[in-house]
Backbone as numpy.savetxt, mean C-alpha at the origin, in Angstrom:
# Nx Ny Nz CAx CAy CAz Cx Cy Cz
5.30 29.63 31.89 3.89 29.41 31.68 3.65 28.76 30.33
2.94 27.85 30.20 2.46 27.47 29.05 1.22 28.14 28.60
1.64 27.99 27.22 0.59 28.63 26.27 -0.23 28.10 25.34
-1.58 28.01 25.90 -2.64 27.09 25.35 -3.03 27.93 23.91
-3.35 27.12 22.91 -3.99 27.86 21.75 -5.08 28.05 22.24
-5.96 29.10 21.16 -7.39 29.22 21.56 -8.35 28.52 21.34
-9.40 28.55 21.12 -10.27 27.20 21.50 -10.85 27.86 19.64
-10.70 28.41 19.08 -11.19 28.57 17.37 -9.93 27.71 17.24
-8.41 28.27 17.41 -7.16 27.19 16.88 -7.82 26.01 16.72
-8.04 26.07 17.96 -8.26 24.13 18.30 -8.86 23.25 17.37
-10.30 24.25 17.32 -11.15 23.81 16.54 -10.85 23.74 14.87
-9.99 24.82 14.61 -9.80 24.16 13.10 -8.59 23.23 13.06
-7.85 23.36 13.89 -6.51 22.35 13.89 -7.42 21.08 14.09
-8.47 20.40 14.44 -9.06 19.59 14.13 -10.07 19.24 13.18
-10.78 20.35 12.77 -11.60 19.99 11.38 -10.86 19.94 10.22
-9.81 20.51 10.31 -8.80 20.39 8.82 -8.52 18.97 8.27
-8.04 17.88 9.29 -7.79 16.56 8.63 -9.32 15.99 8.17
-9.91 16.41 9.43 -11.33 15.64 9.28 -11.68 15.91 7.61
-11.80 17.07 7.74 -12.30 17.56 6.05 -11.43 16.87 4.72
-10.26 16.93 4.94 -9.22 16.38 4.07 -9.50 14.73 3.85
-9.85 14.22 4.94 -10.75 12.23 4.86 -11.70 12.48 4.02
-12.48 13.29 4.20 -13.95 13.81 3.85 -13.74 13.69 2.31
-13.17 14.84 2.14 -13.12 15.33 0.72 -11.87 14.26 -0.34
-11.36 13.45 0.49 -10.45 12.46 -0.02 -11.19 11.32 -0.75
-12.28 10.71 0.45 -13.15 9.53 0.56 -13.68 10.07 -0.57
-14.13 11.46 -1.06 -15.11 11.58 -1.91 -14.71 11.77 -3.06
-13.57 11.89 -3.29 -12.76 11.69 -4.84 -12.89 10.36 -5.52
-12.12 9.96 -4.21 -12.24 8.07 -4.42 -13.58 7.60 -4.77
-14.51 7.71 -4.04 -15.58 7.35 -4.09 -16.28 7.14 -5.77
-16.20 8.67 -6.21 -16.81 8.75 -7.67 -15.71 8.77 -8.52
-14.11 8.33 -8.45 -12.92 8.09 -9.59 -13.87 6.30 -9.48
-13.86 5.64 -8.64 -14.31 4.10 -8.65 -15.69 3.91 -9.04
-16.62 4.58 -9.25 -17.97 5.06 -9.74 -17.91 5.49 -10.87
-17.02 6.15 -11.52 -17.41 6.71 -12.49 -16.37 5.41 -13.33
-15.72 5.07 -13.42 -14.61 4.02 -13.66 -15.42 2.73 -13.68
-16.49 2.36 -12.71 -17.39 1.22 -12.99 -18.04 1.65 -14.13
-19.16 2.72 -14.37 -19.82 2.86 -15.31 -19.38 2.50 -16.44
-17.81 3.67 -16.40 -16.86 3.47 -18.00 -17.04 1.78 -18.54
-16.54 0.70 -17.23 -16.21 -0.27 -17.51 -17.44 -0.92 -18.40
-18.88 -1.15 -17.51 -19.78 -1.92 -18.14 -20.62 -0.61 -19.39
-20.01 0.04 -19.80 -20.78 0.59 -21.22 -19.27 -0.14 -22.39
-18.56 -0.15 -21.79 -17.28 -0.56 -22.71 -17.68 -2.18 -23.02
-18.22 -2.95 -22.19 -18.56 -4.37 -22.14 -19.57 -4.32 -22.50
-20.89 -3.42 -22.40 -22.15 -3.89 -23.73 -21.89 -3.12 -24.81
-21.00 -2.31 -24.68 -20.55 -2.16 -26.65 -19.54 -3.11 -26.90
-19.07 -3.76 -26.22 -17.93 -4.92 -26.56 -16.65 -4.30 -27.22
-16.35 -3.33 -26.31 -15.38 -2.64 -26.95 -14.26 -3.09 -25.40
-14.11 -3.91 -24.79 -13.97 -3.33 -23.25 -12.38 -4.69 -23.53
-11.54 -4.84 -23.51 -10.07 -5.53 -23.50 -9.83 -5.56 -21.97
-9.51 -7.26 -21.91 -8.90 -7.13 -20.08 -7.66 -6.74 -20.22
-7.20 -5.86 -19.51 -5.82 -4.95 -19.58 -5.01 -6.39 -18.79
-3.93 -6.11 -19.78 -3.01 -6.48 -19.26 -1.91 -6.51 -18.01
-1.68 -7.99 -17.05 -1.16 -7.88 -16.16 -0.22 -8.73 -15.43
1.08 -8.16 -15.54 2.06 -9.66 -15.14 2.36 -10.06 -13.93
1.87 -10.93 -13.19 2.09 -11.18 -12.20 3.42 -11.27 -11.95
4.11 -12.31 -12.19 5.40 -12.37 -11.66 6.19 -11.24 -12.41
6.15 -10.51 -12.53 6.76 -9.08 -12.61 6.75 -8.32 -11.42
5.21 -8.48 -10.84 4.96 -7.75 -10.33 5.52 -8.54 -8.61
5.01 -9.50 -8.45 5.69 -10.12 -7.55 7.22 -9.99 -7.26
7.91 -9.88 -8.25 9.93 -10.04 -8.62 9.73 -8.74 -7.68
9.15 -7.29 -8.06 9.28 -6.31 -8.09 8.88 -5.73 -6.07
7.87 -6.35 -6.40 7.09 -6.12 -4.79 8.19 -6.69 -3.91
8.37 -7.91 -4.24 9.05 -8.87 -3.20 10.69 -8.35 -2.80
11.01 -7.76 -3.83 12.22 -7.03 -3.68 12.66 -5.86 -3.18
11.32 -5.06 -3.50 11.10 -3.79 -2.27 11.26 -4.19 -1.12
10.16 -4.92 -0.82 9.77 -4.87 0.46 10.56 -6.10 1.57
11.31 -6.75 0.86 12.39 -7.32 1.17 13.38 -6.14 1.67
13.88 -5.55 0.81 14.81 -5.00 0.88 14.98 -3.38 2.44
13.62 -3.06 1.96 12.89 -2.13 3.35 12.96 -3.01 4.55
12.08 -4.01 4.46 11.89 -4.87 5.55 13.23 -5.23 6.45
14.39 -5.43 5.77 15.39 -6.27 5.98 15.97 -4.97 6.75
15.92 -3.53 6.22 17.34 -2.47 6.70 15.74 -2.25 7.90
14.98 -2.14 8.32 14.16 -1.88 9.24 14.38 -2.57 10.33
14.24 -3.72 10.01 14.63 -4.74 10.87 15.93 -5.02 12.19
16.96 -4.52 10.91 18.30 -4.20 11.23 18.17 -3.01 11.82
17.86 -2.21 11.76 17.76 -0.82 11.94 16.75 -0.58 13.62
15.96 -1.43 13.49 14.86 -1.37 14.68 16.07 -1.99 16.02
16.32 -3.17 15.42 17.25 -3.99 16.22 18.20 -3.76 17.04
18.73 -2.23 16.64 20.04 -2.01 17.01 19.63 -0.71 17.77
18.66 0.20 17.54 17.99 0.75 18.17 16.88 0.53 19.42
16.24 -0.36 19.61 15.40 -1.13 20.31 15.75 -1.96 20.99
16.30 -2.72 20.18 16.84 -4.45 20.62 15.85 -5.24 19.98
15.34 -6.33 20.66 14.22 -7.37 20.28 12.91 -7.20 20.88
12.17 -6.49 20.25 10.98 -6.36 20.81 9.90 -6.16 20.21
8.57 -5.97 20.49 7.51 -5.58 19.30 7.84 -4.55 18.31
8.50 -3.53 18.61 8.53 -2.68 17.66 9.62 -2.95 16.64
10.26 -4.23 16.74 10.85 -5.27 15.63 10.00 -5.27 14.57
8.42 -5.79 15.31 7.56 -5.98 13.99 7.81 -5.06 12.84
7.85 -4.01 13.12 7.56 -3.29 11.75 8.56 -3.61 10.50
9.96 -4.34 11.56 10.47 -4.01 9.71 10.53 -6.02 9.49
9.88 -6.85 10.35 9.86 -8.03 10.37 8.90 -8.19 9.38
7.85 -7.90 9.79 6.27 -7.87 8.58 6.62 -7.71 7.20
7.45 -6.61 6.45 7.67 -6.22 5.32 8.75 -7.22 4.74
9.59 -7.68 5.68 11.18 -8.55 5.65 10.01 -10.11 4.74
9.06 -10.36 6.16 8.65 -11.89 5.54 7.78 -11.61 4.60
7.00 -10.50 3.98 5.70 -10.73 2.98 6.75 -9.95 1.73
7.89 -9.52 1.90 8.73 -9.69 0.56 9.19 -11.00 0.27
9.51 -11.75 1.23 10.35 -13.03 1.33 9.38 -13.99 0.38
7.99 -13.85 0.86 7.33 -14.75 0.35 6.61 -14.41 -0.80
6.64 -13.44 -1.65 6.31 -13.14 -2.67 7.53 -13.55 -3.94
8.93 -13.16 -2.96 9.87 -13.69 -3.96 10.02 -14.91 -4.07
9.29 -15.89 -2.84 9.22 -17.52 -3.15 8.30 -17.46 -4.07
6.86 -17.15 -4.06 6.09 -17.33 -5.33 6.45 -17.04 -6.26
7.61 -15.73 -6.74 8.25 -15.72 -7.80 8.98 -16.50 -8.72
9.98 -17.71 -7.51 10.50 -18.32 -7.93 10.35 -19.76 -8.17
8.56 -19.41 -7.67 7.94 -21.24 -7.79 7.22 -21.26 -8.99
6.56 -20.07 -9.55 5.76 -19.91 -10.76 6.75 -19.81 -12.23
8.17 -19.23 -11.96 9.19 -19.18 -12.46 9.54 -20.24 -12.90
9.70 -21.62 -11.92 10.60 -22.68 -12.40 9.21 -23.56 -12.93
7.74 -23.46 -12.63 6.86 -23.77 -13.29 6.72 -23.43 -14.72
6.94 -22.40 -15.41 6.96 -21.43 -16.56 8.01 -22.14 -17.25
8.96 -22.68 -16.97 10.57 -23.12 -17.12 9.74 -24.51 -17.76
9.23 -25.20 -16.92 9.41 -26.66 -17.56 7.81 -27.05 -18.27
């Protein structure tokens, strides 16, 4: 015989995530609210510095992750699956590392000369 939970289970085994979005969305919500304000009182006291940010650092870095994930996923899906949609997943990460490390290495040899 199977054994159904009860219908209170049920009900909180489903309001629990709900609440957890809830109360997630609402962190976010006022960390990015309260973080705007900070920003424009810092800019009419003119105290406010654009933070610093390196792109191709950050690109070298991304592109190499997600290269590197992408690529054993791929492999990994492949040999498990074969060739099929569920390839995508480690295909997607394989080409948007691929092509971040081309922008790496086009802004790179730009920087160079």
């Amino acid at each position: 015989m199977e054994r159904v939970p009860s219908v209170a289970a049920q009900i909180i085994i489903t309001v629990i995530p709900i609440v957890g979005i809830v109360m997630g969305s609402t962190v976010a919500f006022f960390y990015l609210l309260w973080n705007h304000k900070r920003t424009v009182l810092l800019i009419q006291a003119g105290r406010w510095e654009r933070p610093d940010f390196d792109l191709l650092s950050f690109c070298l870095l991304a592109g190499l992750l997600l290269t590197f994930v992408g690529l054993s996923l791929t492999v990994l899906l492949a040999l498990l699956d074969g060739f099929g949609y569920g390839l995508l997943g480690g295909v997607l990460p394989l080409s948007i590392g691929l092509s971040l490390l081309a922008y790496y290495g086009a802004k790179r040899g730009d920087r160079a000369a």
